[in-house]
N, C-alpha and C positions, 0 to 999 in steps of 0.2 A: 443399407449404408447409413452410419451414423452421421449426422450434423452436428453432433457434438462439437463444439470451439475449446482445442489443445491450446492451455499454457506454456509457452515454453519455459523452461528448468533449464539452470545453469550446471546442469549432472549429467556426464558421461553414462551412457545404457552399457554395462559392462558386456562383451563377448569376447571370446580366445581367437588367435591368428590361424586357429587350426580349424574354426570354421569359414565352410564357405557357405551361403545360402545363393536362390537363385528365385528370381518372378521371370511370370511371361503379362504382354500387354496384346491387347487387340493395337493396329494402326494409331489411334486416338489417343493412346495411353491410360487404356482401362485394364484395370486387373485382373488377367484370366485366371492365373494361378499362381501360388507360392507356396513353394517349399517348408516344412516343420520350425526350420531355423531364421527364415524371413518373417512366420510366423509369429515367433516366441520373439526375436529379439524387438520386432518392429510393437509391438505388446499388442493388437489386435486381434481380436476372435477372425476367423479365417471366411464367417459368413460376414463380419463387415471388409473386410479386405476386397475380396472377390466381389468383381462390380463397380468397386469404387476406380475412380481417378487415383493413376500413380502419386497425385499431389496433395494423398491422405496424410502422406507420410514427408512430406518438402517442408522443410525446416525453415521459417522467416529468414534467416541468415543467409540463404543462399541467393546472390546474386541471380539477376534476369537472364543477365547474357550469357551465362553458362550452361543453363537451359535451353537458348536463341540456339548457339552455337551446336550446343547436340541433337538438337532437332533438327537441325540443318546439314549436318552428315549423316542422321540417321534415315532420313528423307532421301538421302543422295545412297542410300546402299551402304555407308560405310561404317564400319566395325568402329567401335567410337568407344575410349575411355575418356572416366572423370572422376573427378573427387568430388564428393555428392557428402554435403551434412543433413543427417534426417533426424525429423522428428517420432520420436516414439508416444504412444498412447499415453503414457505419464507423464509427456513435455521434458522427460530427458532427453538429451542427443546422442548420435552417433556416428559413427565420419565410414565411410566405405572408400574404396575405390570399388569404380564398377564397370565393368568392359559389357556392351549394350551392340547386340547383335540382331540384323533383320531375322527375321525366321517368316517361315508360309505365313502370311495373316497377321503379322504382327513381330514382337519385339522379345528378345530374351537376353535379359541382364544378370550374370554372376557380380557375387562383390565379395570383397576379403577388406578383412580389415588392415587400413594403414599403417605401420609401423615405420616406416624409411623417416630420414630427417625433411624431405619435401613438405610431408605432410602441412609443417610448423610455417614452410614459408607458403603454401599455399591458403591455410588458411589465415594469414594476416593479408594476400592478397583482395581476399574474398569481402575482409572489413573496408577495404577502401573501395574495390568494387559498389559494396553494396552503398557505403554512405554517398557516392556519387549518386546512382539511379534514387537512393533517399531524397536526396537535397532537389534533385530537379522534380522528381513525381510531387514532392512539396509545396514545390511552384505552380503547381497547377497544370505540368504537362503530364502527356500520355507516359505510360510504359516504353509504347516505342521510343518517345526522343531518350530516355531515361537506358535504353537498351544501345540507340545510335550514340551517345557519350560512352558508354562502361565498355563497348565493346574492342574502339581505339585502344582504350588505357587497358583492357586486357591483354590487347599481341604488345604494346609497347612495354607492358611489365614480361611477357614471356623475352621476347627479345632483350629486355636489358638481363636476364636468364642466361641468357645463350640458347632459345631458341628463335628461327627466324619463323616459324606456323606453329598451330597449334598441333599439328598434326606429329610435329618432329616433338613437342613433349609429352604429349600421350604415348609416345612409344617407347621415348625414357623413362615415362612415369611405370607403365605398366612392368618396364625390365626392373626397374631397382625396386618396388614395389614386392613384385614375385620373390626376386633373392634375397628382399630381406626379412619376409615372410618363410621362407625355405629354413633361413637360419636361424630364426627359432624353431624352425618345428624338430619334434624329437626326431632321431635318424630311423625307428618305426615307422613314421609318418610317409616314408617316400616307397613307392612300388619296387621289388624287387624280383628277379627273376622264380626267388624259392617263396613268394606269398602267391605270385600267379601260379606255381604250382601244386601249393595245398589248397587254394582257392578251388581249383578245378574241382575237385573234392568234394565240396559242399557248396555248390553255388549253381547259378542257373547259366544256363550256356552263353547269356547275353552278359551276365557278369565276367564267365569267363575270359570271354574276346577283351572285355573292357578292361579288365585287369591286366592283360597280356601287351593292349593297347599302351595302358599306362605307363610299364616298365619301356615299350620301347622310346615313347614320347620321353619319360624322364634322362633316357639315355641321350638322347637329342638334343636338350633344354643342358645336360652336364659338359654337355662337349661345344657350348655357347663361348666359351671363357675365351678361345683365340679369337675368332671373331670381333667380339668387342674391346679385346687389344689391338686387332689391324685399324678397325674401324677407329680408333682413336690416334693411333701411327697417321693413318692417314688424311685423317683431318690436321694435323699438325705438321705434316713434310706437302702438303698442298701448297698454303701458306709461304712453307719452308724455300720449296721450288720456284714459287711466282718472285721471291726474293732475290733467288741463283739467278734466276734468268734479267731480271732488271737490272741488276749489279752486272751483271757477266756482259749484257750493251753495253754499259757505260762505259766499263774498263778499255773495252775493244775498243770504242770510239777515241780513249784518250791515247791508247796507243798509237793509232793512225794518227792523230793529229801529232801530237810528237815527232811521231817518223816519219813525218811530211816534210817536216823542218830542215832533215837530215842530208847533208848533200850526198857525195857518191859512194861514201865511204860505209852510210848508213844505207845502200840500195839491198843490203840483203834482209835488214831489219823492217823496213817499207814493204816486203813481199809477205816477210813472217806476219804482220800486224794485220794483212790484208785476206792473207788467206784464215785467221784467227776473229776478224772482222766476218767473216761467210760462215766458217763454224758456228759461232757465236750466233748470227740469226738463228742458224739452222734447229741449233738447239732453243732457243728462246723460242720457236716455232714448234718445239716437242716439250716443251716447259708448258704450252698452254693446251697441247692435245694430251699429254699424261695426266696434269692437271682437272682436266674436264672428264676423263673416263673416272680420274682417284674416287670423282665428287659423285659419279654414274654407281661405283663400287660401295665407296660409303654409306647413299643411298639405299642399296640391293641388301645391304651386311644390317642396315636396323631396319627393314621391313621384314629381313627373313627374323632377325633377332624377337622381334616384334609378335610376328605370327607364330614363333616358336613358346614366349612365354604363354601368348594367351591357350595354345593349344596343353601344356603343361596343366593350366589352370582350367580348361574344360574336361578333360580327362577326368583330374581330379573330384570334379565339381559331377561327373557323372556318375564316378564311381562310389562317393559319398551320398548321392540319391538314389541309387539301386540297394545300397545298405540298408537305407532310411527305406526303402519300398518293402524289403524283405522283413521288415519289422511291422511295417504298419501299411500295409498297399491299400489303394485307392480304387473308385470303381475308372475313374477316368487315366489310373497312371500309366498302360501304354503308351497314349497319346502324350503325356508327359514327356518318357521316356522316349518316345519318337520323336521330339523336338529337340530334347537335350542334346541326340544323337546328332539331330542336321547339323548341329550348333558343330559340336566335335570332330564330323568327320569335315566338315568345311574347312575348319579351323586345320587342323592335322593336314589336311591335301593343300593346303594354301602355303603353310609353313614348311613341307618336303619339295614343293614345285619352287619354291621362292629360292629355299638353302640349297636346292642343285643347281639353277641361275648363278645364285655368289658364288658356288664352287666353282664353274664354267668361269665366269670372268674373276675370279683368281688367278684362273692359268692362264688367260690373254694378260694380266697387269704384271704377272710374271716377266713376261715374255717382252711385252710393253717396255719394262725398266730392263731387262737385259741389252735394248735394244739402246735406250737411253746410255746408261752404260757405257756404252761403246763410244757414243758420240764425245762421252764424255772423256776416255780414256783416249781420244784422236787428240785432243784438247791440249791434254797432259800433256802428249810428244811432243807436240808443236812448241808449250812453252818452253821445255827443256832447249829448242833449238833457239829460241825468241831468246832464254836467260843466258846463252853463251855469246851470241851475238852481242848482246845490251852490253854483257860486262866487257867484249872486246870494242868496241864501243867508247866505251866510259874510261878505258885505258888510253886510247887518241884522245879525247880530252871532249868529246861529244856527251850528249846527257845523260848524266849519273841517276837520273830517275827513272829511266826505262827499266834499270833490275827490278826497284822496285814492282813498277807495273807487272811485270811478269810472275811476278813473285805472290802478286795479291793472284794473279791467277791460279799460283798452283796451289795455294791454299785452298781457294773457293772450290776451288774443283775434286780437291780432295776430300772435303768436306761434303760437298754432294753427292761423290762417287763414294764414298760411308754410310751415310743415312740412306742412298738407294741400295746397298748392298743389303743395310739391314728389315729395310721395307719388305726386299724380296726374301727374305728368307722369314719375315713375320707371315707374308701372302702364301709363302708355299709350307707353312708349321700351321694356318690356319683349318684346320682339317674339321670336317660337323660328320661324328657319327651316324649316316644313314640308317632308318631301320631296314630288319630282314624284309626283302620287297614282297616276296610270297607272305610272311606272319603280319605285314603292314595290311595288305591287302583283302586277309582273312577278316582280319579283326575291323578293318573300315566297312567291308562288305557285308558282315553281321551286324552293322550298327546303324546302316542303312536300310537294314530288312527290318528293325523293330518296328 
């Protein structure tokens, strides 16, 4: 391992979005292995690489607590992205996103290079991050106090984001990351059914599966696009509902109170307001259980989205080092390839078990709003009898504002009985292309034998 001390250079290490490289670490975050392309871009000889601390290559720039924080999910089992600036052996820089998976004994990190607009705002984050932990470690404190300030003003810049954890932008970071990686890459670049099958051809049987694997996983990752149209419906008619249902008390309440007033003339208006009064809980009480399943759904729809991209990007990322193997193999690359694979078939079983979960409660949220629906279409009748009342009413000379009241309710109601119409037909168009169970099966089961 060199002790060499890297200058850092204000120069980008040029690399294309169409590579992917990958390392593995012992627990500790020691170097066990890297890939041709982690090699070359990081500019180290592969005898100092291997052995060293992953933090041969950790760029001054990069704040503590970003490191804190992925040690602390990576600790807890969990699959963890980030955007990571490194330093290369000539003190250029590089910016990755890097998705950081446990494996047997250790750690295995793919990274692609960033291209999304994120990028720009994450790294002006990172300048304020770091001059905080600057200015206090300046003062004579440890790293920790230095790491216990940046870490606040890290969720509180995600959240003024829109996101409310780190967890819910890592899983945005990773989706728009991948598609907008994808859209550059040439339309060669993506697996198809006719390369898996001239592959078979000339390739080795562990390629084969893997190839066969990747066409069905890209079919997977292409049929995402409804999904994160519900999932964004649905974060925006939650909202929409907790509104209906606040407003839709109110109105109730000023009905009754009005039609209290009314003497005998108005006792049929006093029954309509009262049983519109019971409705109206009823619903306000299915306003915050549809609500709470939408947020249960929304949840299920970017975890599977989530474990969908990364599985897209393991695939790829195996099948671009089987390439690289047939070129130039290793005396230790089974064992490689045997890690690469846990990494894949994890990733791939996580992302089919997740996306048949959101498909299941699709059809209970279906079902859910048909049922909403209803309640709400009892609503409607009522006011049509509420709105003849009011206006014979307001012909005896009692109060001309009751049409109104009624009248706000048939709007609201129609308004919500819309927007749920269209929720359900976004929830029942959201469809995720399954792979063949049997060729899913084939290809995970050979990838497990390597």
């Amino acid at each position: 391992m060199s002790t060499k001390t890297i200058i850092p250079v204000d120069q980008e290490r040029a690399f294309t979005p169409q590579e992917l490289f990958f390392s593995t670490t012992d627990p500790k975050g020691i170097i066990t292995f890297g890939n041709e392309v982690f090699t070359r871009i990081s500019g180290h000889e592969n005898s100092i690489l291997i052995g060293a601390p992953h933090s041969i290559i950790r760029h001054p720039d990069m704040p503590r607590c970003v490191f804190q924080l992925l040690w602390l999910n990576l600790r807890q089992g969990i699959t963890t992205v980030a955007y990571v600036k490194n330093l290369a052996a000539n003190g250029h820089f590089y910016w990755v996103t890097a998705i950081i998976t446990p494996i047997p004994n250790g750690y295995l990190s793919i990274r692609l290079k960033p291209t999304s607009p994120l990028l720009q705002i994450v790294g002006n984050l990172y300048k304020q991050l770091l001059q905080t932990e600057t200015e206090i470690i300046a003062r004579g404190e440890t790293s920790a106090h230095a790491m216990a300030a940046s870490r606040p003003q890290l969720d509180a810049a995600l959240l003024s984001l829109g996101f409310p954890t780190y967890d819910a932008f890592m899983q945005h970071a990773l989706l728009i990351e991948v598609a907008a990686r994808n859209h550059l890459l040439p339309p060669s670049s993506h697996p198809t059914h006719d390369d898996a099958l001239v592959n078979t051809e000339k390739s080795s049987t562990l390629q084969q599966h893997c190839e066969k694997l990747s066409v069905q996983v890209h079919q997977l990752y292409n049929s995402l696009a409804s999904f994160l149209t519900l999932e964004k419906a649905l974060d925006q008619q939650a909202a929409l509902l907790q509104t209906f249902g606040t407003s839709l008390k109110f109105i109730s309440l000023n009905a009754q109170i009005r039609t209290a007033a009314l003497q005998t003339n108005g006792r049929t208006l006093q029954v309509v307001a009262q049983q519109m009064s019971r409705i109206a809980a009823n619903i306000t009480q299915t306003v915050s259980e549809v609500c709470h399943f939408m947020h249960e759904v929304t949840a299920i729809l970017r975890a599977a989205a989530f474990h969908i991209a990364a599985s897209e990007l393991s695939t790829e990322m195996m099948r671009s080092f089987l390439r690289e193997l047939h070129n130039a193999d290793s005396p230790d690359s089974r064992h490689r390839v045997a890690l690469l694979a846990h990494v894949v078939t994890q990733s791939v079983d996580s992302a089919t078990r997740i996306a048949r979960d959101a498909a299941t409660r699709l059809l209970q949220l279906g079902a859910r709003l048909e049922e909403f629906i209803k309640q709400i279409r009892t609503l409607e009748i009522l006011h049509i009898s509420g709105k003849i009342e009011a206006v014979s009413c307001t012909a005896t000379g009692l109060d001309a504002t009751l049409t109104a009241v009624f009248e706000e309710v048939r709007a609201r109601t129609n308004t919500a009985r819309t927007d749920l119409t269209t929720l359900m037909e976004l929830a029942a168009n959201a469809r995720i292309k399954f792979p063949n169970n049997y060729l899913l099966a084939t290809s995970l089961e050979a990838l497990r034998a390597a």
